[in-house]
MARMARMI-974476 format. One record per residue (C-alpha): residue in one letter; x, z, y. Coordinates in Angstrom, 1 decimal, decimal comma. Example, Ala and Ser with C-alpha at 12.3 -4.5 7.8 and 13.67 -1.06 7.14 Angstrom:
2
PT  type       x       z       y
PT     A    12,3     7,8    -4,5
PT     S    13,7     7,1    -1,1
//
This chain:
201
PT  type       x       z       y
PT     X   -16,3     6,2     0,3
PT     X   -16,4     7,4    -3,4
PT     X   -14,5    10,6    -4,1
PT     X   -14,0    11,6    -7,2
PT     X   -13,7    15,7    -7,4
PT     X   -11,1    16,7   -10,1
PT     X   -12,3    21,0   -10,5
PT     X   -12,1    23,2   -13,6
PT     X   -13,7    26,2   -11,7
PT     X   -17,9    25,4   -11,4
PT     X   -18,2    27,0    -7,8
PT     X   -14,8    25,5    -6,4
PT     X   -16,3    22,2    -7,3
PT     X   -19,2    22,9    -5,9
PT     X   -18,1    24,1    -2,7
PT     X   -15,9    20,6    -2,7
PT     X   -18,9    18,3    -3,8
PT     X   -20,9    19,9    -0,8
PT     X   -17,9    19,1     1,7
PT     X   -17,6    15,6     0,9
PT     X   -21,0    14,7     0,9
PT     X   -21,4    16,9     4,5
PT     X   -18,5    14,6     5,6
PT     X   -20,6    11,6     4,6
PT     X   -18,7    10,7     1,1
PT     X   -20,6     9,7    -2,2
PT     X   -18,8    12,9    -4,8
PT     X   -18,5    12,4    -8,3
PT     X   -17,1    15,4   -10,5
PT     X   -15,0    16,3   -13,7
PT     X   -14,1    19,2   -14,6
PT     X   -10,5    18,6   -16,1
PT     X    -7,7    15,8   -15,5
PT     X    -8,9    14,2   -18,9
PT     X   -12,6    14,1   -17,9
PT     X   -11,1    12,6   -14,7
PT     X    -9,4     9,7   -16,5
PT     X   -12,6     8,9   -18,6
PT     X   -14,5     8,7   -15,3
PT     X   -11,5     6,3   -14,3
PT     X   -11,9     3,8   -16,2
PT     X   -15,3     2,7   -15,3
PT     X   -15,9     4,1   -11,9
PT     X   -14,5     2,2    -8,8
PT     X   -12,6     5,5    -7,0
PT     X   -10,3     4,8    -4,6
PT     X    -9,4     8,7    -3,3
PT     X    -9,3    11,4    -5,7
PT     X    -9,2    15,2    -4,9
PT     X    -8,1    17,2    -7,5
PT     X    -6,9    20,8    -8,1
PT     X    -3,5    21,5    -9,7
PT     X    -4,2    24,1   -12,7
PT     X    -6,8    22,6   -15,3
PT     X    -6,7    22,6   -18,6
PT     X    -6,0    19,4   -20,8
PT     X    -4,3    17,6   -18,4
PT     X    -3,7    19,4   -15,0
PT     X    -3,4    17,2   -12,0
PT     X    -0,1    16,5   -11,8
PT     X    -0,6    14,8   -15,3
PT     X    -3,8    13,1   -13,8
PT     X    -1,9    11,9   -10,9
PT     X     1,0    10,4   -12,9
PT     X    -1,6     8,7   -15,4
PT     X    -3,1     7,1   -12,6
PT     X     0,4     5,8   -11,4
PT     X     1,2     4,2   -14,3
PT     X    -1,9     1,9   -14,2
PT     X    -1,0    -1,8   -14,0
PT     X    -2,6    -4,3   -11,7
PT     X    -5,2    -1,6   -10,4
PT     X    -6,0    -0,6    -6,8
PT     X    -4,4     2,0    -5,5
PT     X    -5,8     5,5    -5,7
PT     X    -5,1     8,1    -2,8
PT     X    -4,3    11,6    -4,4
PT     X    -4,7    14,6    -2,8
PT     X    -3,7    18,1    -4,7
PT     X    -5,9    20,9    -3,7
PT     X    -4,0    23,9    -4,6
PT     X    -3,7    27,7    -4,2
PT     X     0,4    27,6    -5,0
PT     X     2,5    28,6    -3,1
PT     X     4,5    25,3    -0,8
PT     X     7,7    26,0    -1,5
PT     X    10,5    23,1    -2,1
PT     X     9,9    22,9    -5,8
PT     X     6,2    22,7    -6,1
PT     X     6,3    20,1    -3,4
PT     X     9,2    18,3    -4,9
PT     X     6,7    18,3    -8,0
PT     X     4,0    17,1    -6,7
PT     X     5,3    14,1    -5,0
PT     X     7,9    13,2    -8,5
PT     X     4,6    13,3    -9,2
PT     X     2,9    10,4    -7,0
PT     X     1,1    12,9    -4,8
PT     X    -0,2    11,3    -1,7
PT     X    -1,0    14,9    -0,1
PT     X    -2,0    18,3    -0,3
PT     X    -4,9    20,6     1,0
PT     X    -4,7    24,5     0,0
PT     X    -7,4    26,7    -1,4
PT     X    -9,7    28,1     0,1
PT     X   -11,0    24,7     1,5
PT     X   -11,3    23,8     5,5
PT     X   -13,4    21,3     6,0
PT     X   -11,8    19,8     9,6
PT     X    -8,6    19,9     7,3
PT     X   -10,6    17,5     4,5
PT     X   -11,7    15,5     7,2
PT     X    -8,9    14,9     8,8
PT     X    -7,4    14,4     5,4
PT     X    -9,9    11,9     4,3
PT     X    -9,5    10,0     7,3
PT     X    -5,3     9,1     6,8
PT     X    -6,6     8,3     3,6
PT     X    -8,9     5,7     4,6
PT     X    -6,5     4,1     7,0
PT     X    -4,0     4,2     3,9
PT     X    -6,1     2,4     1,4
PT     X    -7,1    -0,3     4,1
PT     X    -3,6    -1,0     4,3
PT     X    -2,6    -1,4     0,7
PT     X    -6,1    -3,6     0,0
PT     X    -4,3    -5,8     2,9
PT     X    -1,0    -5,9     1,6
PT     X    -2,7    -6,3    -2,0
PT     X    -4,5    -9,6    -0,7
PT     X    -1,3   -10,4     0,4
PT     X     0,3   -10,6    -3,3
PT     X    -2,8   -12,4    -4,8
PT     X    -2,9   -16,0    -4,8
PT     X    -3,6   -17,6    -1,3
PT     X    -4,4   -21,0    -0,2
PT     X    -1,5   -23,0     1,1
PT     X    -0,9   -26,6     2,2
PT     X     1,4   -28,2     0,0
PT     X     3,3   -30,7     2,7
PT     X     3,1   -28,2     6,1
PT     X     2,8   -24,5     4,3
PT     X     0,1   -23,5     6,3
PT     X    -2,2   -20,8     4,7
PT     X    -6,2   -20,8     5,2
PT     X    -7,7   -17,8     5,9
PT     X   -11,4   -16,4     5,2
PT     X   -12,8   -18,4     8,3
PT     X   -11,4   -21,6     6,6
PT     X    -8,7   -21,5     9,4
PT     X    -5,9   -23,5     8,6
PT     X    -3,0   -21,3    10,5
PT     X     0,8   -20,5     9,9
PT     X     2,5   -18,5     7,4
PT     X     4,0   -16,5    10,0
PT     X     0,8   -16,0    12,0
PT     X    -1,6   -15,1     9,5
PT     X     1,0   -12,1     7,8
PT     X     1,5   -11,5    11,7
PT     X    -2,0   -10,7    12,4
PT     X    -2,5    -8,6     9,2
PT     X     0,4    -6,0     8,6
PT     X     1,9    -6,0    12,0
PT     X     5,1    -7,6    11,2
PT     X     7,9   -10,2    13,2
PT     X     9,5   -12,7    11,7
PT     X    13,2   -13,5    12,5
PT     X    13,8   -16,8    11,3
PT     X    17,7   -18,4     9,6
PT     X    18,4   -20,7     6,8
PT     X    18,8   -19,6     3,1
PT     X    22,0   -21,3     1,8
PT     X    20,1   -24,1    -0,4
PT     X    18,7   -25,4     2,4
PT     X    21,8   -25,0     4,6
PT     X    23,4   -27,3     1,4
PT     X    21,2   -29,8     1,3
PT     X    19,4   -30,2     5,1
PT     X    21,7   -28,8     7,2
PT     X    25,0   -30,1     6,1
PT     X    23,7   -33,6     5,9
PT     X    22,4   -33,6     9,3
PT     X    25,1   -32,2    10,9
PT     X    27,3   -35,2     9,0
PT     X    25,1   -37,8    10,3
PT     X    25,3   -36,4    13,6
PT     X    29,0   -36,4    13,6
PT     X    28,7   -39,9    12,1
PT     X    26,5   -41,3    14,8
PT     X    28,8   -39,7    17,9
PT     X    31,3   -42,4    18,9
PT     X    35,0   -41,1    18,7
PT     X    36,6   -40,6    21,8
PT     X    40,0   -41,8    22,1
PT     X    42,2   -39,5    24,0
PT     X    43,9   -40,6    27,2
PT     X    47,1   -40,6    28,1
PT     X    48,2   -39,3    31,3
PT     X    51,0   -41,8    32,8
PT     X    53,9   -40,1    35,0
PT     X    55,6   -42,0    37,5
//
């Protein structure tokens, strides 16, 4: 996975370019938040790890740039920091858009493990992304085809990707002009019976 390492300090990000690449990651660097955005906007990042304190643009302001992008793919942001995690900086950080945090000096199991909800993060959103693009749908039976050129159900092909049930009920159009018909024609088409009259002797 490409990492991009956000660190104004030369042997910080060295020590964090070595770490990633032990844990098997392609690392590419900037030294501030606005050499970070630069590298953005040609380089296909999907997890950036940046310190807090930079100059230019720290990485709170990084973070919140990155945020406001429109029709991008999400970027997982993790704020490597030697503050301390009291309520406010926290509070901060995630106003922020802050996915999570790792504290100075770095622990590599801590990265690891760090890198690996990350991964199982951006898997989802690439799913649920695939989800909002345009997908191939039968016009008369609403069945969607999937990348095996499977013709299967709506509710079976969201099913199998994100997890989810379906419950299903009637929105009130449909209730207007299906269900009320049908239940008139049924009514219609059930002979009246005429009530009978007990006789008492």
């Amino acid at each position: 996975m490409k990492i991009l390492a956000v660190e104004d300090d030369a042997v910080a990000r060295a020590v964090l370019r070595q770490a990633l690449r032990r844990l098997g990651h392609d690392a590419v660097e900037a030294h501030d938040g606005e050499a970070a955005w630069e590298l953005l906007q040609h380089e296909p990042v999907r997890v950036v790890v940046s310190d807090w304190t930079m100059p230019r643009c720290d990485g709170l302001d990084l973070c919140r740039r990155i945020r406001g992008r429109v029709r991008a793919d999400y970027i997982y942001f993790i704020l490597l920091t030697s503050r301390d995690a009291s309520n406010e900086n926290q509070t901060a950080a995630a106003d922020a858009g802050v996915d999570d945090f790792l504290t100075k000096p770095l622990d590599l199991p801590e990265l690891w493990t760090r890198l690996r909800v990350a991964e199982r993060i951006l898997k989802y959103t690439t799913q649920v992304r695939q989800l909002e693009e345009m997908l191939p749908i039968c016009s008369y039976c609403k069945k969607i085809r999937d990348d095996q050129n499977y013709w299967q159900q709506l509710e079976g092909y969201i099913s199998e990707r994100t997890g989810s049930d379906f419950s299903h009920s009637v929105c009130p159009d449909c209730y207007t002009r299906i269900v009320l018909p049908e239940l008139a024609e049924m009514r219609a088409a059930t002979p009246k019976s005429t009530p009978s009259v007990e006789r008492r002797t």
